[in-house]
C-alpha positions as CSV (number, residue, x, y, z in Angstrom):
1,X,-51.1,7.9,-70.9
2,X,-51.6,4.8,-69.2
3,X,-55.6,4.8,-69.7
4,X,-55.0,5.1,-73.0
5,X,-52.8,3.6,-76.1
6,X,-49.4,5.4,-76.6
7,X,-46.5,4.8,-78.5
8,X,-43.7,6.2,-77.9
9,X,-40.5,6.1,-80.4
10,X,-37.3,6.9,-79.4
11,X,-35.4,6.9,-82.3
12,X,-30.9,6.9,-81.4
13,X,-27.8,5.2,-82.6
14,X,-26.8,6.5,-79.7
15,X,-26.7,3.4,-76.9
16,X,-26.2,6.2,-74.4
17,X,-29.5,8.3,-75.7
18,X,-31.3,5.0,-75.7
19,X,-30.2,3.9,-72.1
20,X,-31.3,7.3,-70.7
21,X,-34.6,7.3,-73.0
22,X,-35.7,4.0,-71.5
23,X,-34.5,4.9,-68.1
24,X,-37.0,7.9,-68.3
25,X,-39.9,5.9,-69.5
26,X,-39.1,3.1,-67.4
27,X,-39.7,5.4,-64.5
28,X,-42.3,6.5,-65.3
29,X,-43.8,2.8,-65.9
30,X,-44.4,3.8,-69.4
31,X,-41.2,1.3,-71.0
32,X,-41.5,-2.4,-71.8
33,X,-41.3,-4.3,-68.9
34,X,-39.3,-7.0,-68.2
35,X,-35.6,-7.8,-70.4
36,X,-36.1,-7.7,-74.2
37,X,-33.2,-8.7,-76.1
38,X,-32.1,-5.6,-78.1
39,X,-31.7,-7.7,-81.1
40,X,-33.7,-10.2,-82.8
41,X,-33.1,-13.8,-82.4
42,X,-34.0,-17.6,-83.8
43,X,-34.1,-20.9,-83.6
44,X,-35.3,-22.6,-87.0
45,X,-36.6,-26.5,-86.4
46,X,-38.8,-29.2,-88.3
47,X,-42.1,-31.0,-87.2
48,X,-42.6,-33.1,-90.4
49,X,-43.6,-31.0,-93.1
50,X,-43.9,-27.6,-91.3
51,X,-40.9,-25.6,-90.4
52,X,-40.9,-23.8,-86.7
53,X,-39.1,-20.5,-86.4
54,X,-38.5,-19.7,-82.7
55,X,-38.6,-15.9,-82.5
56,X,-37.2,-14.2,-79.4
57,X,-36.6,-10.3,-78.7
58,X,-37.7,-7.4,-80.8
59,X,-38.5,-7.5,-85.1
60,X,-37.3,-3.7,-85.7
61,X,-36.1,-1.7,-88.4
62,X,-32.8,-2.3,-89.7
63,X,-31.6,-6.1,-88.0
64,X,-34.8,-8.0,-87.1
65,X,-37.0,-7.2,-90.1
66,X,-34.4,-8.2,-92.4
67,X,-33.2,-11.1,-90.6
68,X,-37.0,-12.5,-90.6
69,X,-37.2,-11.6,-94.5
70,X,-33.9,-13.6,-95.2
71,X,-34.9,-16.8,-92.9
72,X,-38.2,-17.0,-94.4
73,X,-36.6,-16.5,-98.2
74,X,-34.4,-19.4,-97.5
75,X,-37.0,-21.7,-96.0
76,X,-39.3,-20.9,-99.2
77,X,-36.2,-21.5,-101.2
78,X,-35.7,-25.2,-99.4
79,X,-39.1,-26.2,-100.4
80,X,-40.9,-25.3,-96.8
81,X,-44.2,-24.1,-97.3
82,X,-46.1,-24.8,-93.9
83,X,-44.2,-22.2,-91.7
84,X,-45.4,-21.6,-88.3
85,X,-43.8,-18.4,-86.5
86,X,-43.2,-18.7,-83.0
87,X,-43.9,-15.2,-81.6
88,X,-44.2,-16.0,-78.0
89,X,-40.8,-14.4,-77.2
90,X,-41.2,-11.0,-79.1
91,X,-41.5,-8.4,-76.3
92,X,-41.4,-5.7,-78.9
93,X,-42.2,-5.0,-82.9
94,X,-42.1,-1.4,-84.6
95,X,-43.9,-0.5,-87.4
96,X,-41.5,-1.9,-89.7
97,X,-41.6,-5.3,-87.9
98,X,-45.4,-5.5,-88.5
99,X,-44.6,-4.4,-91.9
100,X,-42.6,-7.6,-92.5
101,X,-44.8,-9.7,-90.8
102,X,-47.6,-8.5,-93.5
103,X,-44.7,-8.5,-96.3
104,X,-43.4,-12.2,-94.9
105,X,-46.8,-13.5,-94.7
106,X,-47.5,-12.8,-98.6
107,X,-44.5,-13.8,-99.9
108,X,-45.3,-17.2,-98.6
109,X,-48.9,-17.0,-99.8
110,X,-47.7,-16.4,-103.2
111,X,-45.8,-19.0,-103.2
112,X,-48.8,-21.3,-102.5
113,X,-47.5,-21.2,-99.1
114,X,-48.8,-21.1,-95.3
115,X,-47.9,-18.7,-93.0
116,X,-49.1,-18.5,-89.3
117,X,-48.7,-17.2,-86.0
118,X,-47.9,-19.1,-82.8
119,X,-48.5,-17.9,-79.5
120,X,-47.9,-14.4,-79.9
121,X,-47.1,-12.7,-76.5
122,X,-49.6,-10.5,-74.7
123,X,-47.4,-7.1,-76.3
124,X,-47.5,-9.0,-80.2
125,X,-50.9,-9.9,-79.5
126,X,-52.4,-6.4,-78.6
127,X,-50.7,-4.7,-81.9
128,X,-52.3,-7.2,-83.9
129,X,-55.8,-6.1,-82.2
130,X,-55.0,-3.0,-82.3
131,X,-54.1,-2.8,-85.9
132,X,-56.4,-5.1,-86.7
133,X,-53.7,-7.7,-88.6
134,X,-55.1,-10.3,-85.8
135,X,-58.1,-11.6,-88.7
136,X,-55.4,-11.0,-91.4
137,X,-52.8,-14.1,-89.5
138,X,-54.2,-17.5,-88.6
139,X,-52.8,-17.1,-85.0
140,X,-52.6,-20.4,-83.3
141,X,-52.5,-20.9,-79.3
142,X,-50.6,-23.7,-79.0
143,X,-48.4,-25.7,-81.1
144,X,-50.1,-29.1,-81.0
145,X,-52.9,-27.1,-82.9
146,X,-50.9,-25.5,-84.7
147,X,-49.2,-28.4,-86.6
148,X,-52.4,-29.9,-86.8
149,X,-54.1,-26.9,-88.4
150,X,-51.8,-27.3,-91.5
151,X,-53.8,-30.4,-92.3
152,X,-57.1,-28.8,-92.4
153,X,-58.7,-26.3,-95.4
154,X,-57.7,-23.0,-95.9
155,X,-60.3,-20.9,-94.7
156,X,-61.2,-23.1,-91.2
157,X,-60.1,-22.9,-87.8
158,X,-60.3,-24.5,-85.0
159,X,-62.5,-23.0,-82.8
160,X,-61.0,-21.6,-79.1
């Protein structure tokens, strides 16, 4: 499994089930690696006209897809059309996560809206390969660049 690309769902509401699951996989160095929150968290914060949501943990089904829904509903609601997603924390996202993300990232659009990706980590980064959502999101490296992308036509980047 490990030459290839596997995912593996264990599905529980069980915390027991889930410890036991992820103690299995773990051992067999097949789990995420490192500590992942179990929930979602964020951080919301303004760089003149562009609005910064810090994303930690996992986006899942159930808490962390809706929680990203409702934040970015309120921040379209206020008037914030420039928002740049902080994905640098995410260890984990399901398929209803990335569903969000592509639901999220058209609501905004049709808006007339921006919607883009900061410095997803290496897990965030291979789904979006591996789905091939990485050309769908501007993804931005750093958050300098970032900002300063918001100024420049739709349609360009800046070249890596």
């Amino acid at each position: 499994m490990k030459e290839g690309r596997t995912l593996i769902v264990v599905r529980t509401e069980s915390q027991e089930t889930a410890s036991v699951a992820c103690g299995i996989l773990d051992r067999l160095g097949l789990g995420i690696q490192g500590r992942t929150p179990l929930t979602m968290q964020t951080a919301t914060r303004q760089i003149g006209n562009v609005a910064i949501v810090d994303v930690s943990g996992r986006i899942t089904l159930g808490e962390g897809n809706i929680m990203l829904r409702e934040i970015v509903r309120e921040l379209v609601e206020k008037g914030n059309n420039k928002i740049l997603l902080n994905l640098h924390d995410v260890g984990y996202v399901d398929s209803s996560g990335v569903g969000e993300l592509v639901k999220t990232y058209t609501t905004v659009r049709n808006q007339g809206g921006q919607l883009k990706l900061l410095n997803p980590s290496k897990r965030v980064s291979d789904l979006l390969q591996v789905t091939r959502l990485a050309s769908a999101f501007d993804i931005q490296a750093d958050e300098a660049s970032a900002i300063q992308s918001f100024t420049r036509p739709e349609g360009s980047r800046a070249v890596a």
